[in-house]
C-alpha positions in Angstrom: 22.9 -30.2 29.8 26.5 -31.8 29.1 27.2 -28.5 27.1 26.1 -26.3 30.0 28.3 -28.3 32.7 31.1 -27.9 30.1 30.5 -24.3 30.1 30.1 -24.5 34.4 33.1 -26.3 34.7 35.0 -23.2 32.1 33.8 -20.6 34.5 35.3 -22.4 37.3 38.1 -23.2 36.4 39.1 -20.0 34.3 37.3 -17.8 37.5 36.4 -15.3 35.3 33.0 -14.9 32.5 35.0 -13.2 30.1 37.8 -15.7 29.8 35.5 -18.9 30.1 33.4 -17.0 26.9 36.8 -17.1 25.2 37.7 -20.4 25.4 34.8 -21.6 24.9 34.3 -19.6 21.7 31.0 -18.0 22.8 30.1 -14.4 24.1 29.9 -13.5 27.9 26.0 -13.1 28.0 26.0 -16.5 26.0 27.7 -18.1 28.6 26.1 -16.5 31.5 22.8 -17.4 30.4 23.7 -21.1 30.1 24.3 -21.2 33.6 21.5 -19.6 34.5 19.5 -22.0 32.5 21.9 -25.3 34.1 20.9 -23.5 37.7 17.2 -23.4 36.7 17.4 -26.8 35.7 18.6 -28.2 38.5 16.9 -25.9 40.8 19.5 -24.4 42.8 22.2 -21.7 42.8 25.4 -22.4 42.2 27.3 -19.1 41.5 26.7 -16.0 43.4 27.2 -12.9 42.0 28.8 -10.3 43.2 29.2 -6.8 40.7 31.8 -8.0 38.5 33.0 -10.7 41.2 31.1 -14.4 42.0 31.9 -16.9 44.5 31.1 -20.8 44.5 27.8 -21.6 46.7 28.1 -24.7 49.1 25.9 -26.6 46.1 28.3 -24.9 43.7 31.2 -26.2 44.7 30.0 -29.9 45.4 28.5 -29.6 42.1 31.6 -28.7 40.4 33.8 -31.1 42.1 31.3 -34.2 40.6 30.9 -33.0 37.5 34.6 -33.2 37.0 33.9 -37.0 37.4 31.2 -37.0 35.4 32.4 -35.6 32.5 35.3 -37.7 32.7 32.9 -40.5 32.7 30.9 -39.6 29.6 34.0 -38.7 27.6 35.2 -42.5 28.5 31.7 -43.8 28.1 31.5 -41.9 24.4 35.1 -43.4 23.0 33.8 -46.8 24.3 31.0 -46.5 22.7 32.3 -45.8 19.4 35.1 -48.0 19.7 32.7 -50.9 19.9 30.6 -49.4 17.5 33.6 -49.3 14.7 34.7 -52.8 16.2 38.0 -51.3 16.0 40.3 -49.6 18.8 43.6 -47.6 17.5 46.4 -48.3 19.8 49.9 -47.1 20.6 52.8 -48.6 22.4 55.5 -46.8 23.6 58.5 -47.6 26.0 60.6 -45.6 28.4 64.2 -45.9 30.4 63.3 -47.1 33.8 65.4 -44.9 35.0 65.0 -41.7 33.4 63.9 -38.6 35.1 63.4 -35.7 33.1 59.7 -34.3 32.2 59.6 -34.3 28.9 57.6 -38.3 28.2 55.2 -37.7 30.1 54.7 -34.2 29.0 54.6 -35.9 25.5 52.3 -38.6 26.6 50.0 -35.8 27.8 49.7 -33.9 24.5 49.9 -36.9 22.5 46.5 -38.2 24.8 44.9 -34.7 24.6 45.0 -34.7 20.5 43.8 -38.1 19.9 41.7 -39.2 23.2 40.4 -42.4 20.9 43.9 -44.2 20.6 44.6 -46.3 23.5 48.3 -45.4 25.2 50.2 -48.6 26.6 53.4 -47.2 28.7 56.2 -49.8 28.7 59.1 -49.5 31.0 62.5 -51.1 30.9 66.3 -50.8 30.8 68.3 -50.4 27.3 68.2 -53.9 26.2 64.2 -54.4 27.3 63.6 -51.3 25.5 65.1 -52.5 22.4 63.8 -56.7 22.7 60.1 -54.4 22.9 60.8 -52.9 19.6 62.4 -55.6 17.9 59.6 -58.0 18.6 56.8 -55.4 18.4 55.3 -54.7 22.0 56.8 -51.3 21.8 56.0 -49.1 18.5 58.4 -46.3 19.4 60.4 -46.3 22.8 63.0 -43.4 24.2 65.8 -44.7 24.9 69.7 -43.7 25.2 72.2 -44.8 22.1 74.5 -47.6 23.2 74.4 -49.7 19.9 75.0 -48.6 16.0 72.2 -47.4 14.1 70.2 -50.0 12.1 68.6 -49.0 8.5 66.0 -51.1 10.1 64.7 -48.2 12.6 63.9 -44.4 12.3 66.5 -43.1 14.6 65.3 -39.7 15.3 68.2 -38.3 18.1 65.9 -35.8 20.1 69.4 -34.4 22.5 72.5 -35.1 23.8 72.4 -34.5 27.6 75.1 -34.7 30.3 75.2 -37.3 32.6 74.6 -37.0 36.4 74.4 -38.8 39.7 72.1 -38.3 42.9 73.4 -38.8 46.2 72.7 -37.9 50.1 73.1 -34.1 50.5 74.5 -34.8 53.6 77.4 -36.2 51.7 80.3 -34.0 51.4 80.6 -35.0 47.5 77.2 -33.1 47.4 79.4 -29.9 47.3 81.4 -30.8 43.9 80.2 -29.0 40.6 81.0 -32.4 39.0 83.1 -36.0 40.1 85.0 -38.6 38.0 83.7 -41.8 37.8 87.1 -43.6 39.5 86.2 -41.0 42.0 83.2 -42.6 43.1 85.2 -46.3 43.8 84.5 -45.7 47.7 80.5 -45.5 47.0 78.1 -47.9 46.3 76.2 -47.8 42.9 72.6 -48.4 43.0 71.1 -49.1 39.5 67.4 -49.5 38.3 67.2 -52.9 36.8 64.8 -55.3 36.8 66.5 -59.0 37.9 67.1 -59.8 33.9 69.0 -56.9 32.8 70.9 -56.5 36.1 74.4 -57.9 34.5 73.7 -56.1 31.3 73.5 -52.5 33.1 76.0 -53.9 35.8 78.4 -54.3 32.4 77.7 -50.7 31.0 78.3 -49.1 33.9 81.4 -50.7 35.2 82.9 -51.0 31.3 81.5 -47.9 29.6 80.8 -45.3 32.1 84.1 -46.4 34.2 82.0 -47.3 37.5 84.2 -48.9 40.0 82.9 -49.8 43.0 80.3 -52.0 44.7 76.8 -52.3 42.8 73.3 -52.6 44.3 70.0 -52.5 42.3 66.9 -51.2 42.9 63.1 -52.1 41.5 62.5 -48.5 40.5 64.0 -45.0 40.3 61.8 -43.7 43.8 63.2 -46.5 45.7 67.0 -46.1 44.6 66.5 -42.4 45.6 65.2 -43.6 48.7 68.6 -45.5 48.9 70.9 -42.6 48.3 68.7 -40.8 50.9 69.3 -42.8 53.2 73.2 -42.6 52.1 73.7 -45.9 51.3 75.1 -44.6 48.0 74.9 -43.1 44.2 72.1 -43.3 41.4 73.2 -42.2 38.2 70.1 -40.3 36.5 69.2 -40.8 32.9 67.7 -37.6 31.6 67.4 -33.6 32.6 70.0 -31.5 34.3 68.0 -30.3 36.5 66.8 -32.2 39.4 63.3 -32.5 39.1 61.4 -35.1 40.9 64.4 -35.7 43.5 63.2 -35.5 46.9 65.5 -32.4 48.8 67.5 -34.5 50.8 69.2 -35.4 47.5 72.0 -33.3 45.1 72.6 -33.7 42.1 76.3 -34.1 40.7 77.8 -34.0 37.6 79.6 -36.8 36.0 82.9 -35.4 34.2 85.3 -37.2 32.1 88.9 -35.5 32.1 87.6 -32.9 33.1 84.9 -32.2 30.5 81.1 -33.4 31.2 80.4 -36.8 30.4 77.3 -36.5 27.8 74.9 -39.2 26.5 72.1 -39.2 23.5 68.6 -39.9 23.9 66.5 -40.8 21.3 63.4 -41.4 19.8 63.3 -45.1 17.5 61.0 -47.1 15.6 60.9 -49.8 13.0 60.4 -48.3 9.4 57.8 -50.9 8.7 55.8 -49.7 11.3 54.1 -46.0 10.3 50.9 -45.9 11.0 50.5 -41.7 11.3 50.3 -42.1 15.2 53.8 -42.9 15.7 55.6 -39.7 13.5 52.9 -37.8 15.7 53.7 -38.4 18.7 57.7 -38.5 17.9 56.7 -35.0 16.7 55.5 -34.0 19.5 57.9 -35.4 21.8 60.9 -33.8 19.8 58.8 -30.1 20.7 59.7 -31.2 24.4 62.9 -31.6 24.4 63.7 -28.5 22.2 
């Protein structure tokens, strides 16, 4: 019966026979008549069908909402079960910037989960320095982080893209006009960095020394409530990641951060010790490289 939900749930969710059939590598009437048989068994109707149309019944649509669950259940039951069984559990760690926003870690994390549902994914977050203390020590196997140090023979530094730097602030705020703002531009305006209470006076340093920040600083737990901050036009976040502005809320605009003129530009990359390949690790830098290209 797990096959014929599977096949349920493809119908469903592809709204079409044909395309379901596809995907799941069978024919139409194949398909068809495993629903049938899951309707039979369960003695009810779940699809009604209409020419070369069908529509979700009341019992349909419940059905198909649970079984979601269900399945989801059984797939987590079945890794469990062979984890337990193989008395070992394969396991990777990887570490973020707190504060960056573009897409393309969690779109790796998703694609990474998808191909290899048996290793267990642990998702550290933390500012430069925590990022790099993770890897050193070995809670992190492989973090993304930006390049502030020289490289070390020690780590695989795979650079994935240089990206220009940015700030969020209230649209309301007449700066919100500018195609791009120096930094000594910015001494009227509060700063409001992600940082947890340790690394405050290490990013408090960076961004007054390096990036050329010059007025008051504030700092926030997390990047949603320093958005919330410049919402409420109490300042500037500077954003690690994408140009675009994804995942800012519309009452912010995002500005870019020029230097002389010319955009101010950091590099993001992928690093790891080179003791520690273990096939999972190149995989998943693999696949994160594919999102940022």
């Amino acid at each position: 019966m797990i096959k014929q939900i599977r096949y349920f749930q493809a119908v469903v969710r592809c709204k079409s026979f044909t395309e379901a059939a596809e995907e799941c590598f069978i024919s139409q009437s194949a398909i068809s008549q495993q629903i049938q048989a899951l309707e039979q068994a369960l003695g009810v109707q779940l699809i009604r069908r209409e020419k070369r149309r069908f529509s979700l019944t009341p019992a349909g649509e419940y059905f198909y909402q649970r079984s979601l669950i269900f399945i989801a259940d059984f797939e987590k039951l079945c890794m469990e079960t062979a984890r337990i069984a193989n008395k070992t559990e394969a396991a990777l760690s990887i570490g973020c910037l707190k504060g960056y926003s573009g897409p393309e870690f969690q779109l790796a994390v998703a694609e990474f989960s998808e191909k290899y549902p048996h290793v267990s994914v642990q998702i550290l977050n933390g500012n430069h320095e925590e990022l790099y203390e993770a890897l050193r020590t070995g809670r992190a196997d492989l973090v993304l982080n930006d390049q502030r140090r020289a490289f070390s023979d020690e780590y695989i530094n795979c650079i994935l893209a240089a990206r220009e730097c940015f700030i969020e602030l209230s649209a309301r705020n007449p700066l919100a006009a500018l195609t791009g703002i120096e930094p000594e531009d910015l001494k009227s305006y509060c700063c409001i960095l992600v940082a947890s209470p340790g690394q405050q006076e290490n990013e408090k340093n960076y961004y007054q020394e390096i990036v050329g920040i010059k007025g008051d600083i504030q700092f926030a737990d997390s990047l949603e409530e320093a958005r919330l901050l410049a919402a409420g036009g109490q300042g500037f976040v500077p954003v690690e990641g994408a140009a675009n502005a994804t995942g800012a809320a519309a009452a912010l605009q995002r500005v870019r951060l020029i230097r002389n003129g010319k955009p101010m530009k950091k590099n993001y990359g992928a690093f790891w010790k080179v003791d520690n390949s273990n096939g999972y690790v190149e995989s998943f830098s693999e696949i994160l490289k594919t999102k940022f290209t």
